[in-house]
C-alpha positions in Angstrom: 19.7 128.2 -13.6 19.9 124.7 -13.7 20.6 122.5 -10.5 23.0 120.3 -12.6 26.4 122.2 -13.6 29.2 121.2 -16.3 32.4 121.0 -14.3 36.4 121.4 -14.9 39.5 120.9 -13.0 40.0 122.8 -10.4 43.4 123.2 -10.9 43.7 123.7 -14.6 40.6 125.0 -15.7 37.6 124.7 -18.6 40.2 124.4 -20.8 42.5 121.3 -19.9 41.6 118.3 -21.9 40.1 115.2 -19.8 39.3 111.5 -20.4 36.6 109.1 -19.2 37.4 107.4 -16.5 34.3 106.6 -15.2 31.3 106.4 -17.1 28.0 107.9 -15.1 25.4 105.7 -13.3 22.7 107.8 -12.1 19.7 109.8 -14.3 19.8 113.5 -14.5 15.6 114.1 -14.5 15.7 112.3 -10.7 15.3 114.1 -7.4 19.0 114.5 -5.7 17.6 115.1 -1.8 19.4 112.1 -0.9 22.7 113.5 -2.0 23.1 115.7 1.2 23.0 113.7 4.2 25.8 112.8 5.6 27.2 108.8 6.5 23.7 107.8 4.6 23.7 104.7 2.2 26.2 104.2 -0.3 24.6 103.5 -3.7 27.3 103.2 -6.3 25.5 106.1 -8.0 28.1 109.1 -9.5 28.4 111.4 -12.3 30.7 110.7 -15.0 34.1 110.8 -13.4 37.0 112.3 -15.5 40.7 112.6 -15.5 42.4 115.6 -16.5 45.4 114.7 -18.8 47.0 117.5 -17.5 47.4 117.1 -13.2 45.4 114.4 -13.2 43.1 115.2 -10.5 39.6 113.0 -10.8 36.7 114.9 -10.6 32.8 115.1 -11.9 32.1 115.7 -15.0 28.9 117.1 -13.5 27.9 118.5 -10.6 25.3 120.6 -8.2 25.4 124.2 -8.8 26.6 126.2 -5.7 22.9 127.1 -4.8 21.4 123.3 -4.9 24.4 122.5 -2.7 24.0 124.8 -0.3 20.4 124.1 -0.2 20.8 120.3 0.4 22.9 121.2 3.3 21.4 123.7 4.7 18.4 121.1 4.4 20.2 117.5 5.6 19.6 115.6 8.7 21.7 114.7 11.5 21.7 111.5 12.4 25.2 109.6 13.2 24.7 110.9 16.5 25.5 107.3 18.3 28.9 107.1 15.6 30.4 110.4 17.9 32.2 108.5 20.2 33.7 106.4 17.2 34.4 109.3 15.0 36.3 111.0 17.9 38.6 108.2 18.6 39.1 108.2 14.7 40.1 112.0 14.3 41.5 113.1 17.3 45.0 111.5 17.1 45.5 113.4 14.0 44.1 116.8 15.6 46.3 116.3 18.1 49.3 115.8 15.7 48.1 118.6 13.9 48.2 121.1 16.9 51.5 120.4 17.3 52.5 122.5 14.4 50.8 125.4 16.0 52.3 128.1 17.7 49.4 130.1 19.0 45.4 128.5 20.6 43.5 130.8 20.8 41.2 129.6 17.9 40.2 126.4 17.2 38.0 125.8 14.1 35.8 122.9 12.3 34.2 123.2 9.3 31.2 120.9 8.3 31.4 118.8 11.7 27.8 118.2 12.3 26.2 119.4 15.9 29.9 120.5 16.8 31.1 117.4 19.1 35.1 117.5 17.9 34.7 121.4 19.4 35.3 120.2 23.7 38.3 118.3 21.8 40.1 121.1 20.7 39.0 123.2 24.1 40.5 120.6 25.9 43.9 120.7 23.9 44.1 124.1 25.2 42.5 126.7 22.4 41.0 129.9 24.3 37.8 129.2 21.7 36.3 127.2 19.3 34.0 127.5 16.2 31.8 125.3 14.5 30.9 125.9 10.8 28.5 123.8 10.0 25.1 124.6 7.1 22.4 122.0 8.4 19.4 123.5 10.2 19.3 120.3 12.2 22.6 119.8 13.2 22.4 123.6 14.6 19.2 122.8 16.7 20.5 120.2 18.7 24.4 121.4 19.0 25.2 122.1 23.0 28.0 123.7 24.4 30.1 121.7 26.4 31.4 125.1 28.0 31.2 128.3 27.1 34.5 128.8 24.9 32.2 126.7 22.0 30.4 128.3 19.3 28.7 128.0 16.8 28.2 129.7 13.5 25.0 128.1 11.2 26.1 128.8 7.8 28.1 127.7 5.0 31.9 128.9 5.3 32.8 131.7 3.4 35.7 133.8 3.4 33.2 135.9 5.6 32.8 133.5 8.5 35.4 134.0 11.5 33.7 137.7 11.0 37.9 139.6 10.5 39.1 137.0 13.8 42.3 134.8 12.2 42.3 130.8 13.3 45.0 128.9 14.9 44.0 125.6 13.3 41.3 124.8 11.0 39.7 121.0 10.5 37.9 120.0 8.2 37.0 116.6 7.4 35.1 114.5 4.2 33.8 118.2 3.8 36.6 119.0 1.0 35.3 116.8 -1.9 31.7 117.7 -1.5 32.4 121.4 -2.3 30.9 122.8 -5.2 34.2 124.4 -6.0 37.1 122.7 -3.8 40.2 124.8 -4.9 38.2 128.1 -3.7 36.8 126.5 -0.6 40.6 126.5 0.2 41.6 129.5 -0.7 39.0 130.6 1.6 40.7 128.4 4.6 43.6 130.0 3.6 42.4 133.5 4.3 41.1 132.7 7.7 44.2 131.1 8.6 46.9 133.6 11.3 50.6 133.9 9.7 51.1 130.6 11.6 48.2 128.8 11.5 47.6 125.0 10.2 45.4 123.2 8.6 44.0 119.3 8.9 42.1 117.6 6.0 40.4 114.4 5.4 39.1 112.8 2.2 38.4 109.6 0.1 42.1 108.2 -1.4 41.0 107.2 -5.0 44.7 105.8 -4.8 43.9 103.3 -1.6 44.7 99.3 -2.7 40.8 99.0 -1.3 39.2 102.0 -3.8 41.3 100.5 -6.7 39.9 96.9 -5.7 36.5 98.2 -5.5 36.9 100.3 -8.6 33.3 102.1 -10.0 31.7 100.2 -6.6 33.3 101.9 -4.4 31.7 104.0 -2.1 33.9 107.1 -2.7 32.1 107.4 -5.9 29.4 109.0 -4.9 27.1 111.6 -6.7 28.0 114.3 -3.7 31.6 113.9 -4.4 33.5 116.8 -6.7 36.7 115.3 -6.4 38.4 111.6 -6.1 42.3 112.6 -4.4 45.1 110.6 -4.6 48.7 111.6 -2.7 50.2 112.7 -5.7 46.9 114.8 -6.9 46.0 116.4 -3.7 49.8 117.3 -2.7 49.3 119.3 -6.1 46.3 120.7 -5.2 47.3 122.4 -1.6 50.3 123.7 -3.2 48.6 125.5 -5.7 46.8 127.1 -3.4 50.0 128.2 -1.5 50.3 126.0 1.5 53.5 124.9 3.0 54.6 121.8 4.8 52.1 119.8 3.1 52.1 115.9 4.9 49.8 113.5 3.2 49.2 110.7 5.6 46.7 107.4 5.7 43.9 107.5 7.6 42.7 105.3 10.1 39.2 105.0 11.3 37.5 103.1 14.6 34.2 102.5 13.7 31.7 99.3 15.0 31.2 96.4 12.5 27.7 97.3 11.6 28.8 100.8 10.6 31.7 99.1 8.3 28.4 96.7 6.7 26.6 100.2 6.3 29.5 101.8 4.2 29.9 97.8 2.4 29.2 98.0 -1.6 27.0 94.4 -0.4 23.4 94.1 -1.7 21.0 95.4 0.6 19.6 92.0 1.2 23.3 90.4 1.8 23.8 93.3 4.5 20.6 92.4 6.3 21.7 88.8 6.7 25.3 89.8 7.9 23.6 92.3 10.4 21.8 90.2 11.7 24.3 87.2 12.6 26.3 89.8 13.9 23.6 90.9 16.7 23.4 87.1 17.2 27.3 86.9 17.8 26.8 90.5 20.0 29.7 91.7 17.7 27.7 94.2 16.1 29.0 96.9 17.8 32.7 95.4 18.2 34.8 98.4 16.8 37.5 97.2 14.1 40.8 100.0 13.4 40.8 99.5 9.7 42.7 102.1 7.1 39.9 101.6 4.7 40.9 104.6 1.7 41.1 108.0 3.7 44.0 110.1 3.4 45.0 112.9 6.1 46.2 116.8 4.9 48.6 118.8 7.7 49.4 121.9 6.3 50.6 125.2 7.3 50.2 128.7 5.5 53.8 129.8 6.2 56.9 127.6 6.1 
C-alpha cells in the first residue's frame, strides 16, 4: 500500500466535486520524516490544496495513509520542551473557559499534547484524573507525573482509548488537521465524551486577515496538514458530527519573539540575522500576545 493516499472531503465524500486552490509544492519520490515533528520549521511545502464546491472545506488533495501517519508519530521527537511555559499561558484561559461548561470532573483528557504538561492544569482546575493521549515514543519516555491523578496512555487515540471510562472534557489542540481522517477522529471524541461532557479544539484559521496575507506562504500550509478551517467550514464540520453549542472563537498565543521568527515564512538566512540582533537587544525571549490565525472549538455533546 502506498504511503501517499488520494483524499476527499471529509464532509461530503469521494464524490463531491473540488477545485484547485492551491497548486502542490513538494515532490512525491522524497522522504516525508520531517513531516511529523511537531513546532519544527515551516517550509512552505504542501500537497495540492482543494476546495470542495460543495461545503467548502479546504483540504489535501493528497495525503499520508493512516499507517505512515501513525508511524511518523509514533516516531517524532520532542523537543519544544523550553516553549511549555509559553504554550500554557497560551491555552489555559480557554481550558479554563471551557470547563465551565462542564458539569461533572472527574476526567480530564488531552489528546496529542506531547510529554503531558497541560495534564497538572486540569488536576489543578479540580478533575479527580487526567489522561494524556499522546503517539511519540519520546514524548512518553520523558512525561512525569506531577501527582498521581496523571496518566498517561502511549498510543494513538482510538475510539478504544479511555478503555469503556466516559471524559468530562477532552482537549485537543493543532492535533485535529493533522489526522489522517479528521471527521472520524471526531466522531471518536464524541464517543468518549459523558452525556455532558465538552470539548476544546485548536487549529490553523485559513480565514485569519494574516493566512489570507500570507496566502500559499503561509505556514498553515504545511504537507502534515489534512485540513485548512475557516469559522464558517469548521462550524459545519462539528455539527455534522453531532455536537451542540458549537463557539468558534480566535485564538491568542504568548510565545517569545524568536519562537514567532521560527514559525516566520522569512528566508533562513534573513531569520538568522533577525535572531541574532534580537540576542543583542536581549529581546529574544520577550513574549509578544499576538492572535496570529488560530481559531478555538467549545463544544458540547448534548445541548
Amino acid at each position: 500500500m502506498s504511503a501517499i493516499v488520494k483524499k476527499f472531503c471529509f464532509n461530503c465524500g469521494d464524490g463531491a466535486k473540488k477545485e484547485t486552490f492551491y497548486k502542490s509544492k513538494i515532490k512525491l519520490d522524497q522522504n516525508f520524516d520531517f513531516a511529523f515533528s511537531a513546532r519544527r520549521q515551516p517550509d512552505q511545502r504542501h500537497f495540492e490544496v482543494v476546495r470542495c464546491m460543495q461545503c467548502d472545506l479546504l483540504f489535501s488533495d493528497l495525503g499520508f495513509s493512516e499507517s505512515l501517519t501513525q508511524y511518523g508519530y509514533h516516531e517524532s521527537e520532542y523537543y519544544y520542551k523550553d516553549l511549555e511555559p509559553s504554550i500554557t499561558d497560551s491555552y489555559l484561559p480557554y481550558i479554563k473557559k471551557a470547563t465551565e461548561r462542564v458539569r461533572f470532573k472527574n476526567l480530564f483528557v488531552e489528546i496529542g499534547g506531547g510529554r503531558g504538561f497541560l495534564l497538572k492544569e486540569g488536576v489543578s482546575l479540580g478533575f479527580k484524573k487526567a489522561i494524556e493521549i499522546e503517539p511519540s515514543e519520546n514524548a512518553f519516555k520523558i512525561f512525569s507525573a506531577a501527582s498521581h491523578a496523571e496518566k498517561f496512555f502511549h498510543e494513538s487515540f482510538t475510539r478504544e482509548s479511555l478503555r469503556g471510562e466516559k471524559a468530562d472534557l477532552i482537549c485537543f489542540f493543532q492535533v485535529l488537521d493533522h489526522m489522517s481522517n479528521p471527521k472520524k477522529f471526531l466522531e471518536d471524541v464524541y464517543f468518549n465524551l459523558n452525556a455532558q461532557g465538552v470539548i476544546l479544539c485548536v487549529v490553523h484559521d485559513a480565514s485569519a486577515i494574516l493566512n489570507k496575507i500570507l496566502g500559499r506562504r503561509s505556514p498553515i500550509y504545511d504537507v502534515a496538514h489534512t485540513c485548512f478551517f475557516t469559522r464558517e467550514t469548521i462550524k459545519k464540520f462539528f455539527t455534522s458530527v453531532g455536537y451542540k453549542k458549537i463557539e468558534v472563537f480566535p485564538v491568542s498565543n504568548s510565545y517569545p519573539l524568536f519562537y514567532w521568527l521560527h514559525l516566520s515564512p522569512l528566508p533562513c538566512g534573513v531569520k538568522k540575522i533577525v535572531q541574532m540582533i534580537l540576542k543583542m537587544l536581549k529581546l529574544d525571549h520577550f513574549k509578544l500576545s499576538l492572535r496570529a490565525g488560530n481559531l478555538g472549538v467549545i463544544a458540547s455533546k448534548n445541548d
